[in-house]
C-alpha positions as CSV (number, residue, x, y, z in Angstrom):
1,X,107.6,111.7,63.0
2,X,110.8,109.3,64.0
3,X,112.7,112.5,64.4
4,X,111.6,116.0,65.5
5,X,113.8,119.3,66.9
6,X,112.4,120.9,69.9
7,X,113.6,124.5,70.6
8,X,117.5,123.7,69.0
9,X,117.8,120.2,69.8
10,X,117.3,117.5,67.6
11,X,115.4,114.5,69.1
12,X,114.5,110.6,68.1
13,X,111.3,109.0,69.1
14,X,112.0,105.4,70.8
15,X,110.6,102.9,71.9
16,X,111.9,101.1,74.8
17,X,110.8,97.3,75.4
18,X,110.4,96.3,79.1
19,X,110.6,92.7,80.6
20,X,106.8,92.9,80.7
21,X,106.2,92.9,76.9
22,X,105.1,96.4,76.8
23,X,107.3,98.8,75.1
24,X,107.6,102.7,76.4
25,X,108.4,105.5,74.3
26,X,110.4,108.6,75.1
27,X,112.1,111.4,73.4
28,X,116.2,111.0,72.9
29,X,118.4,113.9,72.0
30,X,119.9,112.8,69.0
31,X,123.0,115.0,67.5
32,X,122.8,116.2,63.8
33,X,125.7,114.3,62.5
34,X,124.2,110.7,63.1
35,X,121.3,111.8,61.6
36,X,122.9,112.9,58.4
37,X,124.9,109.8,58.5
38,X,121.7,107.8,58.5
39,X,119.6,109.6,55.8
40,X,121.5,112.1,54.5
41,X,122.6,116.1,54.8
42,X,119.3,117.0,53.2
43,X,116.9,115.1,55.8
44,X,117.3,117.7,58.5
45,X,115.3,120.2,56.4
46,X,112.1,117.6,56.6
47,X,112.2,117.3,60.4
48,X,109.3,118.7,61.9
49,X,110.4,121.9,64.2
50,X,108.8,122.9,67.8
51,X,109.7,126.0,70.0
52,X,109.7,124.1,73.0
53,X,108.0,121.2,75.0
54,X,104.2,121.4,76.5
55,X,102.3,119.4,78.8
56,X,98.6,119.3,78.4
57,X,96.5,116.2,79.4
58,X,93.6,115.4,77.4
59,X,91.9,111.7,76.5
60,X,89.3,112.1,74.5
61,X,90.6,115.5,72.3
62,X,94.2,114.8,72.4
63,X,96.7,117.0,70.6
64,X,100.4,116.6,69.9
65,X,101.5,120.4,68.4
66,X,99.6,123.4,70.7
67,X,100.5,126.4,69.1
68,X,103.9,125.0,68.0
69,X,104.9,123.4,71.3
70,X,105.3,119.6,71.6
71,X,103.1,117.9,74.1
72,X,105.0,115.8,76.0
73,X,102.1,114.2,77.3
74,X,100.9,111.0,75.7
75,X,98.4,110.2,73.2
76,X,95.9,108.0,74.7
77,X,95.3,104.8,72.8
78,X,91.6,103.5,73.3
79,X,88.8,104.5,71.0
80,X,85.6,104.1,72.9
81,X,83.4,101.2,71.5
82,X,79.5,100.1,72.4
83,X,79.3,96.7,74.5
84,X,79.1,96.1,77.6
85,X,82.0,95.6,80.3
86,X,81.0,92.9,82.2
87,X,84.5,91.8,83.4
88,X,85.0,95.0,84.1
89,X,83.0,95.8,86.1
90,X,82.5,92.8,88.6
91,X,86.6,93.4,89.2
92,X,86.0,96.8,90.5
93,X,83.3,95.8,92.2
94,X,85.6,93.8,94.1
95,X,88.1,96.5,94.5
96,X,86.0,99.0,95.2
97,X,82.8,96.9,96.9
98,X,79.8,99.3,98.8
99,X,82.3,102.1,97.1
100,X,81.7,101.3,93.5
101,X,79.7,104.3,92.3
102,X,82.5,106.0,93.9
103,X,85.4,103.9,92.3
104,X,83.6,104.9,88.9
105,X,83.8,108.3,89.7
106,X,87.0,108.6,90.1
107,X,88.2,106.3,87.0
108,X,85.7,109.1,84.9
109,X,87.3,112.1,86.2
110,X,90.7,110.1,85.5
111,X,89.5,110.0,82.2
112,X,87.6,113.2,81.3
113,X,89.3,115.5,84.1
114,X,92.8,114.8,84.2
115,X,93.7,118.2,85.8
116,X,91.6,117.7,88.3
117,X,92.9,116.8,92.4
118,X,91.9,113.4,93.4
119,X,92.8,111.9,96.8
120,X,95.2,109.5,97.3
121,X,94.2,106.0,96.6
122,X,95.5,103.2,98.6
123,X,95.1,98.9,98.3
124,X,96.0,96.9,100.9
125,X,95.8,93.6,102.6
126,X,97.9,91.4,103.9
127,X,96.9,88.6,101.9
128,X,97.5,87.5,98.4
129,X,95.5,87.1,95.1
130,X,93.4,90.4,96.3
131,X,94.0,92.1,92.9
132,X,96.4,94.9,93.9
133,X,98.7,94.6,91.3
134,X,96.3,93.5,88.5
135,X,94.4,97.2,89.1
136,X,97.9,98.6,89.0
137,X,98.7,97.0,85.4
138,X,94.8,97.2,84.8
139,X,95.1,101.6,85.1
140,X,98.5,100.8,83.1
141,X,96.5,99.3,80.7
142,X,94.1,101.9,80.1
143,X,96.0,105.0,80.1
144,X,99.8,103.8,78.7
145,X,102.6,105.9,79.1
146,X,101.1,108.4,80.9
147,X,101.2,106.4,84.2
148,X,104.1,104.9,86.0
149,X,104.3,101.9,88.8
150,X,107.3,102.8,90.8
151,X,109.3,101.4,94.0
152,X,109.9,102.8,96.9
153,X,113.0,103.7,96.1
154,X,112.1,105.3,92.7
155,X,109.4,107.6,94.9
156,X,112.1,109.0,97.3
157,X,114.9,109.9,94.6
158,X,115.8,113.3,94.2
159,X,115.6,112.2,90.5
160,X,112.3,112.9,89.4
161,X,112.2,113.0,85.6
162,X,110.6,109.6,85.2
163,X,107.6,110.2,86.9
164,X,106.9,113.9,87.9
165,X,105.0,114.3,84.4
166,X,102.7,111.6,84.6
167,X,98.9,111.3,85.2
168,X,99.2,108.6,87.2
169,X,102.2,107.6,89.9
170,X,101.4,103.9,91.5
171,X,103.7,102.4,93.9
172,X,103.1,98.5,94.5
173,X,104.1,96.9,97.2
174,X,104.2,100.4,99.1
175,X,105.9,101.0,102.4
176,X,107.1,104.7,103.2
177,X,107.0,104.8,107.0
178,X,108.9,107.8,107.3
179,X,107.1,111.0,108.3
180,X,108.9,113.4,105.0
181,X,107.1,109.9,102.7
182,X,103.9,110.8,104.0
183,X,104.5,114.8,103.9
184,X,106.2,114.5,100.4
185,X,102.8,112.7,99.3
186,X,100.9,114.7,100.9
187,X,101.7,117.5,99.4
188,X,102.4,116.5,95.7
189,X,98.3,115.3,96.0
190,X,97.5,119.1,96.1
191,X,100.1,120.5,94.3
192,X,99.6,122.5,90.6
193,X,103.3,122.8,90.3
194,X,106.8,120.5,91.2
195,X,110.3,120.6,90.2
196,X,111.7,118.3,87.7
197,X,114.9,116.6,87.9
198,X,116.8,115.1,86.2
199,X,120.4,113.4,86.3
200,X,122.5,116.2,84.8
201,X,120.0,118.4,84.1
202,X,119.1,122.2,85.8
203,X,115.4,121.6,88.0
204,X,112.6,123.0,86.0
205,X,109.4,123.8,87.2
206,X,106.6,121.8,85.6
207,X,102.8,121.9,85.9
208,X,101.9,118.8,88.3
209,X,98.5,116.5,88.0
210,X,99.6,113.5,89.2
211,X,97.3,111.1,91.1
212,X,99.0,108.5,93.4
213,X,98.2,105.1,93.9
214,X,99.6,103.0,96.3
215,X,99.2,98.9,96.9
216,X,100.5,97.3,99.9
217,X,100.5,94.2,101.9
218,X,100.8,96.2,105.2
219,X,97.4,97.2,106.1
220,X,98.8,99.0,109.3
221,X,101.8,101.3,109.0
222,X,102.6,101.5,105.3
223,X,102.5,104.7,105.4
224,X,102.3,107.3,108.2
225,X,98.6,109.8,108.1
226,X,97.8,111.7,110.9
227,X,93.8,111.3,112.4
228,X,92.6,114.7,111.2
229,X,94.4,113.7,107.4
230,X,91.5,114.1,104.6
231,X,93.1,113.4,101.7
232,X,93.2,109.3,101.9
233,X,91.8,106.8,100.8
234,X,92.2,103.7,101.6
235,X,90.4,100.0,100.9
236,X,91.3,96.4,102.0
237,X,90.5,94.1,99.3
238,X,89.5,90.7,100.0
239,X,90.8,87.5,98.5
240,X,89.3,86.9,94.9
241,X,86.8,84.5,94.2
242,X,88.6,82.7,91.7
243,X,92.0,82.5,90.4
244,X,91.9,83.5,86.9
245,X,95.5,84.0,85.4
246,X,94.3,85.3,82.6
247,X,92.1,88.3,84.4
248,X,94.2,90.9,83.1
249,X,93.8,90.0,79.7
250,X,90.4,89.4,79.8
251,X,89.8,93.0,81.1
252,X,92.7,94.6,78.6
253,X,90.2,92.9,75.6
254,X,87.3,95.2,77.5
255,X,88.8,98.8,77.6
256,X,87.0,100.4,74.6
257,X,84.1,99.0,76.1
258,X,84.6,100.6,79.3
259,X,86.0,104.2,77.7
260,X,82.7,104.3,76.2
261,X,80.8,103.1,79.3
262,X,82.7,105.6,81.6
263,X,81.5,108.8,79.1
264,X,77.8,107.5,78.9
265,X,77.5,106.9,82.7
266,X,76.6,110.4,84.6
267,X,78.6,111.2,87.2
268,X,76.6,110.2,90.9
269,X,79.0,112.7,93.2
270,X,79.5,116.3,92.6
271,X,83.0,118.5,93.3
272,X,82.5,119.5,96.6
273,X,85.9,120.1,97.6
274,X,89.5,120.6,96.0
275,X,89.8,116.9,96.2
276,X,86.1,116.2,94.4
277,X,85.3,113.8,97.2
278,X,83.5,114.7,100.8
279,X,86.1,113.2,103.4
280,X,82.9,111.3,104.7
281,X,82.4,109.7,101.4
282,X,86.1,108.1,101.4
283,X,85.7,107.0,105.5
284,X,86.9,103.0,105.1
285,X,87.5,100.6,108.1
286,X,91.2,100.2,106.6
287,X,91.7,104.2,106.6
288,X,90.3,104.2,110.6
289,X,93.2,101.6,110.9
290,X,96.2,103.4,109.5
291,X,95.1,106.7,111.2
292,X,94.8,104.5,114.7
293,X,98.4,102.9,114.3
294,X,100.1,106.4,113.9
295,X,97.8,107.8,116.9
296,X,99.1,105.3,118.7
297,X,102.8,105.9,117.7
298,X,102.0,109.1,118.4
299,X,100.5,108.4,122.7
300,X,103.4,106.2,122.7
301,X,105.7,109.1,122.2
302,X,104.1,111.7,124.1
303,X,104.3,109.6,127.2
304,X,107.9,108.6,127.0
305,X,108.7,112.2,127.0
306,X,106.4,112.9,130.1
307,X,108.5,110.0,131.9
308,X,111.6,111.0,130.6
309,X,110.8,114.2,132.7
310,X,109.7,112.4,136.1
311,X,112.8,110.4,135.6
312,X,115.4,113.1,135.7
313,X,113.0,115.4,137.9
314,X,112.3,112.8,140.1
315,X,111.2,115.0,143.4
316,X,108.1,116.3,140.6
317,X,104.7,114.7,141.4
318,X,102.7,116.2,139.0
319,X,103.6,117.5,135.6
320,X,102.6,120.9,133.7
321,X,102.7,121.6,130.3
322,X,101.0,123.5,127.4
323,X,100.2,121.9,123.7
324,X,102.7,123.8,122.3
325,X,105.5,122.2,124.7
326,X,104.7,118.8,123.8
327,X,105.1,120.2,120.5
328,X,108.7,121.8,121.2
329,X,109.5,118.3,123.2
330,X,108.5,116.2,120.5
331,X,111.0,118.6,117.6
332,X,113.8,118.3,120.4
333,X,113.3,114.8,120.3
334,X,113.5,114.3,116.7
335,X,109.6,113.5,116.1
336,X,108.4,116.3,113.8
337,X,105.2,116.5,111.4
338,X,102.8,115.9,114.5
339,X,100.2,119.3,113.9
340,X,98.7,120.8,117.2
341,X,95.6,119.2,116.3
342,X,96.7,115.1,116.6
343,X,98.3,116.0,119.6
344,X,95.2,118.0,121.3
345,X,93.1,115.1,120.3
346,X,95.4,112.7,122.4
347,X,95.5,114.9,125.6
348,X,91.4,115.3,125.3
349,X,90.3,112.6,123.5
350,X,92.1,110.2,124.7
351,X,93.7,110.8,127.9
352,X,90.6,113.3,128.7
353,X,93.0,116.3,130.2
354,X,91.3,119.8,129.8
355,X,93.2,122.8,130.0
356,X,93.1,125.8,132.6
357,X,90.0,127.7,131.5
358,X,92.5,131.4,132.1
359,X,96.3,131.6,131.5
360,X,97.8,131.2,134.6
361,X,101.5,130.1,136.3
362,X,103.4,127.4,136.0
363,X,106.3,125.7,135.9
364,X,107.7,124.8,132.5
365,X,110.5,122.0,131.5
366,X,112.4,122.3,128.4
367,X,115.0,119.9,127.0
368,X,118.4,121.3,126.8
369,X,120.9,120.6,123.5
370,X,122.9,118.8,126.6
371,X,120.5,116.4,127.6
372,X,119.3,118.6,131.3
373,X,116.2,119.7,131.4
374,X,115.6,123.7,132.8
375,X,112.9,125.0,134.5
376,X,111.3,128.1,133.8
377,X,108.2,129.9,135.3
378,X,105.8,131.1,132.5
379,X,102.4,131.4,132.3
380,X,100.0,129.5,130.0
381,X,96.6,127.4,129.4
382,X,98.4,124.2,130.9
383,X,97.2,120.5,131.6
384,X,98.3,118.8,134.4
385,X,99.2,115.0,135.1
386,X,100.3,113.2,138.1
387,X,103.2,111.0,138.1
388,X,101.3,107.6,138.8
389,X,99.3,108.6,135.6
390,X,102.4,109.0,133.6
391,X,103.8,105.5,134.5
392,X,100.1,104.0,133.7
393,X,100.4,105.4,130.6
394,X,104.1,104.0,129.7
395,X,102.3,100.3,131.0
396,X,99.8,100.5,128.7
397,X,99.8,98.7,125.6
398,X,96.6,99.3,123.9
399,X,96.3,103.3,124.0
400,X,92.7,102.9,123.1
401,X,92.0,101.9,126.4
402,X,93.0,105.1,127.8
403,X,91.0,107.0,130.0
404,X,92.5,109.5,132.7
405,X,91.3,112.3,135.1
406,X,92.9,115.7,134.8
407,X,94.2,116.0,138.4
């Protein structure tokens, strides 16, 4: 079918080459008149009609027409084929080392489960040659126009058409430090539904399965995830053990092989959650790193407001405050996304402050829209903090270190 109408539009099926040598293929409204004037008044009567457009992922029983609708999802292009994927399989071991029964997992459910929610897979290391890119072009490989690589750019657009139907969304060389990136993410991980967009076109709701993957060469803030986030999962790679410029190729000539080795290998975890995955099962050094960066950023912030108080209220000796004014101070200060339970972690955790065990008095400081600070007498579960333990904190640099006594 080169041409096909969908609902009362007429479209062409093209083929688009890209600097890599691959070639994508997409649908392009194409008016009546130029076809006639390429094959003739009578052609329009043999192009095959659709009510509308579809979007149903399947692998292995793939099917183009569903009950007249077009599926705009696309056909996958590997047969599986006996043999044995040796190349294969020692490059995921590298990417996905003491992980690997894991790793296999989820490149099974990719394949047989494509509606399913999988956590967010992240590469990183600050090194080169560790294979990021070649697993990138490697899922490319296997499962064609139905995943994308984008920038960072292309990820924050409003303009979503080129990616919001796909199975898979990677982003190499990843860095989305701001806190809507990581909430954005976040929430298209879990999502069953997201609003298309195109340029010129109304929004239309879609059904969402997409499954991010992100590469980076920033192994500490490339993207912001608060400690108690579960839906990460993150792995440094090391440097590979030899250069092999032709790796990609070599596991390209493998794929059938592996098809059929992913549907003949049982599956060695079970869904246990809406993500498949136990959060324990995806706990990585590199994950403990990112989440102990932002917990960081996020101490850091906490005690400049606390000494921007002592600074302004400088007769104060000791401060009192409840979780949920650190929250309000943190808005007012234009650091939002921090939940109630990243911050209680660094006032008990961390800085080891406990709470009044009743609801008592005390004196609380908000910030004003003109930069004062006003004092009002409330009462509340508060935590108190002296003012010599506020300017230790704001001389510490390693906030791991931490340790203070509720006064």
């Amino acid at each position: 079918m080169e041409y096909v109408r969908i609902g009362t539009t007429y479209y062409k099926k093209v083929r688009k080459p890209l600097a890599s040598g691959d070639a994508v293929e997409f649908l392009v409204p194409w008016s009546t008149e130029c076809i006639k004037q390429d094959h003739g008044k009578h052609f329009l009567s043999t192009v095959t009609r659709f009510d509308g457009f579809c979007l149903v992922p399947s692998h292995l029983e793939y099917k183009r027409e569903i009950e007249n609708f077009y599926n705009r999802y696309h056909p996958f292009l590997h047969e599986p084929s006996p043999g044995y994927p040796k190349k294969i399989l020692v490059f995921l071991n590298h990417v996905f080392g003491e992980q690997l029964d894991i790793g296999l997992d989820y490149l099974k459910i990719l394949l047989m489960h494509p509606m399913q929610i999988l956590p967010i897979l992240c590469l990183v290391s600050t090194e080169r040659n560790t294979g990021k890119t070649t697993f990138l072009n490697f899922l490319k490989a296997i499962f064609g126009d139905n995943m994308t690589i984008n920038s960072n750019e292309d990820f924050r657009s409003n303009f979503n058409a080129e990616w919001a139907h796909k199975l898979i969304i990677g982003v190499d060389e990843t860095f989305l430090d701001r806190k809507e990136d990581s909430e954005r993410i976040k929430s298209l991980s879990t999502s069953k539904y997201y609003k298309m967009e195109a340029k010129g076109q109304d929004r239309q709701e879609i059904e969402f399965f997409g499954k991010f993957v992100l590469c980076s060469n920033n192994e500490d803030n490339f993207i912001m995830i608060d400690p108690g986030e579960i839906r990460y999962w993150i792995r440094r790679l090391p440097i590979l053990q030899q250069e092999n410029k032709n790796l990609l190729d070599e596991l390209k000539q493998e794929i059938p092989y592996f098809i059929n080795y992913l549907i003949q290998r049982p599956f060695t975890t079970h869904p246990v959650s809406r993500m498949w995955f136990r959060s324990e099962q995806l706990s990585t050094p590199a994950l403990k790193r990112v989440k102990r960066y932002n917990r960081n950023k996020l101490e850091v912030e906490m005690a400049q407001l606390l000494l921007s108080i002592i600074d302004i209220k400088e007769e104060v000796e000791e401060l009192q405050f409840t979780l949920s004014d650190i929250q309000d101070w943190l808005i007012k200060k234009g650091f939002r996304g921090y939940d109630s339970g990243a911050i209680r972690n660094v006032l008990q955790n961390t800085w080891n402050l406990k709470p009044e065990n009743n609801s008592i008095a005390y004196l609380q400081y908000r910030f004003g829209t003109d930069g004062n600070i006003y004092e009002f007498n409330i009462k509340g579960r508060f935590y108190s903090i002296n003012k010599k333990n506020v300017f230790d904190l704001n001389n510490l640099d390693d906030f791991d270190a931490v340790s203070i006594t509720s006064s």
